[in-house]
VMD Tcl script that builds the backbone (N, CA, C; Angstrom):
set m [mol new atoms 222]
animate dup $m
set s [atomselect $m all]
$s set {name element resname resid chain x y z} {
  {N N UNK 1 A -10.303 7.708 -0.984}
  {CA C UNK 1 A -10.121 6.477 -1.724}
  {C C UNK 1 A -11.298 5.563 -1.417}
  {N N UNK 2 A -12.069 4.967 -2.580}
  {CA C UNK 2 A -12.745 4.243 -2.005}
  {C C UNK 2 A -12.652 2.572 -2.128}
  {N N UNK 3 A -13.323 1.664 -2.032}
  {CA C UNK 3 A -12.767 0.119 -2.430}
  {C C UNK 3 A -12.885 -0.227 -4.172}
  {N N UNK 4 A -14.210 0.907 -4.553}
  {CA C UNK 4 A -13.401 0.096 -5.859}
  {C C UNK 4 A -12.808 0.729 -6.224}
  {N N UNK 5 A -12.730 1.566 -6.754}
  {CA C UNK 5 A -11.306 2.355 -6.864}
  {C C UNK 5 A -9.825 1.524 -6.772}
  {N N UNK 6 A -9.785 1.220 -5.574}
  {CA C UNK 6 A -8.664 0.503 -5.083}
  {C C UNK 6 A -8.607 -0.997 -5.955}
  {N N UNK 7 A -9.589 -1.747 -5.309}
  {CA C UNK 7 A -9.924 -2.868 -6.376}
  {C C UNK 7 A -9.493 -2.984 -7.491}
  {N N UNK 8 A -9.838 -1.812 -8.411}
  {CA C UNK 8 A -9.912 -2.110 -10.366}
  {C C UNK 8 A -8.319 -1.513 -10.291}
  {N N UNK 9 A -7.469 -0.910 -9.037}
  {CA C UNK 9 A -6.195 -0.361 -9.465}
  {C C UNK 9 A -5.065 -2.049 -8.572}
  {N N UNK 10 A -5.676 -3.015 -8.068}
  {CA C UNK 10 A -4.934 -3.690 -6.788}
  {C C UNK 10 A -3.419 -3.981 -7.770}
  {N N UNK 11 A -3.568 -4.994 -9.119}
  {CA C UNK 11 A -2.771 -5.522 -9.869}
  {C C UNK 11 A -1.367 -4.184 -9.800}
  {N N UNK 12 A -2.032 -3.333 -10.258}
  {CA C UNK 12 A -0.279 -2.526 -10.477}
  {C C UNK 12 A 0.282 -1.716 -9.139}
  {N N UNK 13 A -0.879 -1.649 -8.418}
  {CA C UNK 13 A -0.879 -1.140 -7.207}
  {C C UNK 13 A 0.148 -2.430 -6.049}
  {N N UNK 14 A -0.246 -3.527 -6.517}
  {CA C UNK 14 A 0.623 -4.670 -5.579}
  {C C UNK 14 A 1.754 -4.540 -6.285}
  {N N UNK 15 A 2.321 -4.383 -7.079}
  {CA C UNK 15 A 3.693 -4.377 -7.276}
  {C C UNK 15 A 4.654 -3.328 -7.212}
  {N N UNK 16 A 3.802 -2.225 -6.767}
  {CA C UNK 16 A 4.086 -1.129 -6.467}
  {C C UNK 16 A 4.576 -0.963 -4.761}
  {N N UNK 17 A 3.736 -1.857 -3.987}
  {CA C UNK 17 A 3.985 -2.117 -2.991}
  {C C UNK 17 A 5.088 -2.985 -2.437}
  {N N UNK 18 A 5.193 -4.016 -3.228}
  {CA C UNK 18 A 6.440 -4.551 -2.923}
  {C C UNK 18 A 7.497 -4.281 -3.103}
  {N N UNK 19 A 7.826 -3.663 -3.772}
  {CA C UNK 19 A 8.748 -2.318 -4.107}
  {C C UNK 19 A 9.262 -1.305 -3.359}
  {N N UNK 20 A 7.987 -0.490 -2.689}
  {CA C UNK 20 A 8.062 0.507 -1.809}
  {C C UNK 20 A 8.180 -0.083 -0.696}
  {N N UNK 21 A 7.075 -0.697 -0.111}
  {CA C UNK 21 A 7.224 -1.711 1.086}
  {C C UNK 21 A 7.365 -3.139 1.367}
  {N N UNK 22 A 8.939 -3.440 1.610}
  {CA C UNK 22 A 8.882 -4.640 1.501}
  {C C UNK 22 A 8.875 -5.872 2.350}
  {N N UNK 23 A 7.914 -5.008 3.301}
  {CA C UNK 23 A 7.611 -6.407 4.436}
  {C C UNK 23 A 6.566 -6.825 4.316}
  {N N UNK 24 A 5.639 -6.484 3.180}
  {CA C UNK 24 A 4.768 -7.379 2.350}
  {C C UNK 24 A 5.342 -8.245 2.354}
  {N N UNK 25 A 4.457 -9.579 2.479}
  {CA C UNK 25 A 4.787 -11.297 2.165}
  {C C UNK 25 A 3.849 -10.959 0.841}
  {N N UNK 26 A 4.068 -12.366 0.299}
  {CA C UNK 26 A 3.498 -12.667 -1.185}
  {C C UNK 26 A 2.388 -12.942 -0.881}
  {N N UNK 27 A 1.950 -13.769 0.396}
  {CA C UNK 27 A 0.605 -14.139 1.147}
  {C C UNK 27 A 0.063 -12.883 1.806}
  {N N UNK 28 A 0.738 -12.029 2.015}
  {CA C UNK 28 A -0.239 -10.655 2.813}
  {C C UNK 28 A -0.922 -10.115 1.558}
  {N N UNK 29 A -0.380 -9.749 0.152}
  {CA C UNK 29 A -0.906 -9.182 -0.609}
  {C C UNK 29 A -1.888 -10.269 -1.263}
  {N N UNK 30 A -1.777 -11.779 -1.449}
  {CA C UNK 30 A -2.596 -12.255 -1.864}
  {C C UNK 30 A -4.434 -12.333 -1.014}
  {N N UNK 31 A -3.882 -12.128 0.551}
  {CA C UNK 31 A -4.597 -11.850 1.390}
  {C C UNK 31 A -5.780 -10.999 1.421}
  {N N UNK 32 A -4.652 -9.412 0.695}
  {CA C UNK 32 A -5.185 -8.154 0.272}
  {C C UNK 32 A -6.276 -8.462 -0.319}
  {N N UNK 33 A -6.144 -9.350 -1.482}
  {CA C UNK 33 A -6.681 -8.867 -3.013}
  {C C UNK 33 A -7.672 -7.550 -3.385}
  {N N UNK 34 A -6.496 -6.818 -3.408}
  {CA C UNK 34 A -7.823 -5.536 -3.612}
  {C C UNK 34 A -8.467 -4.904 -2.463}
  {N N UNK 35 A -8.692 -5.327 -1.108}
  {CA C UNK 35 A -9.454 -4.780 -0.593}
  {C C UNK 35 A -8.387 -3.838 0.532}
  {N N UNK 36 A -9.026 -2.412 0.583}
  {CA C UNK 36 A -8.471 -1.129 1.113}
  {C C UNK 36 A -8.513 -1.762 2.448}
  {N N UNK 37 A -9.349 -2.134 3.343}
  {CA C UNK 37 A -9.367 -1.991 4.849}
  {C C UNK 37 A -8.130 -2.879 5.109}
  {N N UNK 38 A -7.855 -4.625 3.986}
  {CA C UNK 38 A -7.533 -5.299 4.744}
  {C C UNK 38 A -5.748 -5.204 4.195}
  {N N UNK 39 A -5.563 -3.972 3.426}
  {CA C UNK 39 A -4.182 -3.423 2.600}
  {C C UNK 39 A -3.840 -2.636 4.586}
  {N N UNK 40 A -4.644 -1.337 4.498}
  {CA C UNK 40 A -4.254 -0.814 5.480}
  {C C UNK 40 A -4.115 -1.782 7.218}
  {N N UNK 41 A -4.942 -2.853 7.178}
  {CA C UNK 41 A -4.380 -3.413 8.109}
  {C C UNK 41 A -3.667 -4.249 8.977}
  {N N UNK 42 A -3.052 -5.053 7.260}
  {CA C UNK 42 A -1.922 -5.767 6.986}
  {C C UNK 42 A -0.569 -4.424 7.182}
  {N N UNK 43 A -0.813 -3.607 6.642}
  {CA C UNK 43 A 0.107 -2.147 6.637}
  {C C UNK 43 A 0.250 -2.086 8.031}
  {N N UNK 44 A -0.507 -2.273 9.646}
  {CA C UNK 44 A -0.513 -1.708 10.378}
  {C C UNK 44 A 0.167 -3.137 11.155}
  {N N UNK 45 A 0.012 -3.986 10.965}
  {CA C UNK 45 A 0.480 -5.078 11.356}
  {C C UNK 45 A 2.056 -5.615 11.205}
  {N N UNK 46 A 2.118 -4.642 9.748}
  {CA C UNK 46 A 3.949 -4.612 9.377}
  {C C UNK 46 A 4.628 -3.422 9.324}
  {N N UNK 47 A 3.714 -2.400 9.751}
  {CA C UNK 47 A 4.807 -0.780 9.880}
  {C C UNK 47 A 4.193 -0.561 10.944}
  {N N UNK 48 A 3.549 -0.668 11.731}
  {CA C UNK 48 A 2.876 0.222 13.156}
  {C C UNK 48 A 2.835 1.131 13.360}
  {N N UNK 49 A 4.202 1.863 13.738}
  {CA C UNK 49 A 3.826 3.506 14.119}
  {C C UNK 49 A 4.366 4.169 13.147}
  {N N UNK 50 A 4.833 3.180 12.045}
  {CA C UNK 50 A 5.087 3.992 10.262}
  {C C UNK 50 A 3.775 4.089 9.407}
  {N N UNK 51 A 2.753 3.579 9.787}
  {CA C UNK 51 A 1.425 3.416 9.279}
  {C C UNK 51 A 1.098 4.660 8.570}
  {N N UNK 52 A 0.957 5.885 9.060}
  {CA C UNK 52 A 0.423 7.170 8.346}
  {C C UNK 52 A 1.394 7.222 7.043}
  {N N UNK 53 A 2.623 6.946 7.416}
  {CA C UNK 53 A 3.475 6.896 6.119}
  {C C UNK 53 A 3.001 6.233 5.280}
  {N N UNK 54 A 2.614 4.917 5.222}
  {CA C UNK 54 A 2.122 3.624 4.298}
  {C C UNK 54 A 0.631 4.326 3.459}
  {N N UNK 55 A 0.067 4.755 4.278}
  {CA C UNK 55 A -1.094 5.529 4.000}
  {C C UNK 55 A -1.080 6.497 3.311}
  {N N UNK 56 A -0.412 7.573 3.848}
  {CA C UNK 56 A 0.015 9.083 3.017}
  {C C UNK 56 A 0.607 8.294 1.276}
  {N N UNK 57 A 1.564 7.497 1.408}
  {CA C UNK 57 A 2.086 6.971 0.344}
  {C C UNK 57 A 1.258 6.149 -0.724}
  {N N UNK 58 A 0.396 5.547 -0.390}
  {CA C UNK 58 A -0.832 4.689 -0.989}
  {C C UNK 58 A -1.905 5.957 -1.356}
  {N N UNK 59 A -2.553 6.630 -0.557}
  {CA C UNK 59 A -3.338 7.375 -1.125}
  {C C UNK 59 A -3.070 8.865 -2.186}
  {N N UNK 60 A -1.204 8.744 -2.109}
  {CA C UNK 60 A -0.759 9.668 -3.214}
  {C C UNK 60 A -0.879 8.869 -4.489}
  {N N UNK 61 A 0.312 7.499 -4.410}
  {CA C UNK 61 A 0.324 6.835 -5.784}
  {C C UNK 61 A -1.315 6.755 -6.213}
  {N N UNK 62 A -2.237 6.236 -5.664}
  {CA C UNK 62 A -3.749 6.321 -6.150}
  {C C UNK 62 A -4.049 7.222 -6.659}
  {N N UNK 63 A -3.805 8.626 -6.249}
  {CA C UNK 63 A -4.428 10.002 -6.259}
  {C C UNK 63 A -3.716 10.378 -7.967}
  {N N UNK 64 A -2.262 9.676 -8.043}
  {CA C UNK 64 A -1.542 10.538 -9.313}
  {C C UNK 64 A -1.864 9.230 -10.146}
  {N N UNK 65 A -2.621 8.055 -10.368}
  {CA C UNK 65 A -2.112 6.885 -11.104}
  {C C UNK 65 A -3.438 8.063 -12.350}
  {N N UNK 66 A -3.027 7.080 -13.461}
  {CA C UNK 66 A -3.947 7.789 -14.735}
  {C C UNK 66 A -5.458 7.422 -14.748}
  {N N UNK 67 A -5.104 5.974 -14.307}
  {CA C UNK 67 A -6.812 5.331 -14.710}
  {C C UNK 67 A -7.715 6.076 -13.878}
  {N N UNK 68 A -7.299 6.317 -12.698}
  {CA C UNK 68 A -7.737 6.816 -11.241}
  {C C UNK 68 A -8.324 8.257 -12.066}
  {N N UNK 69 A -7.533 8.809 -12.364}
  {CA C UNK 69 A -7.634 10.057 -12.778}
  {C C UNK 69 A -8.911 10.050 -13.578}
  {N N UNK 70 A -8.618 9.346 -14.733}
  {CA C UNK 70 A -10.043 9.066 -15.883}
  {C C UNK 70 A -11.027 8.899 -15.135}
  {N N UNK 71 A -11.106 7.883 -14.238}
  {CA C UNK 71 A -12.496 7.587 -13.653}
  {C C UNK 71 A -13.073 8.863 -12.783}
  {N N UNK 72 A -12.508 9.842 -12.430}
  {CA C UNK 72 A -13.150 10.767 -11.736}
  {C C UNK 72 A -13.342 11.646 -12.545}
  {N N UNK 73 A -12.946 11.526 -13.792}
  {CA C UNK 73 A -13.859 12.724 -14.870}
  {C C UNK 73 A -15.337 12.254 -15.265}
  {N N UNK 74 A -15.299 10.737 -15.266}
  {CA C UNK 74 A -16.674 10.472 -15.574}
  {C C UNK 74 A -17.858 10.729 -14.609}
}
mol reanalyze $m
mol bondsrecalc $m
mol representation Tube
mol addrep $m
């Protein structure tokens, strides 16, 4: 995964998160905006030793979303 990637996906990707994980605050993800390091270390700050989970789970939804998909054909 890289940041932009993550970036151009954050919008459907944050609501996806609050959903799945919901010890997101509204301020951690605004925090986020988009950026991978500071997703995973807000993630590590609110799941700790669930972290690989948060991870494994983020870099699947990324891996199957469509746009994601398109952009690696180009």
């Amino acid at each position: 995964m890289n940041s932009d990637q993550f970036n151009g996906l954050w919008n459907e990707f944050r609501g996806e998160v609050q959903r799945q994980w919901g010890r997101f605050t509204d301020d951690d993800l605004l925090e986020i905006k988009g950026d991978y390091t500071k997703f995973l270390g807000i993630a590590q700050k609110r799941y700790g030793d669930q972290i690989e989970a948060v991870k494994e789970w983020a870099d699947q939804w990324l891996d199957e979303h469509p746009a994601l998909q398109e952009s690696k054909r180009r």
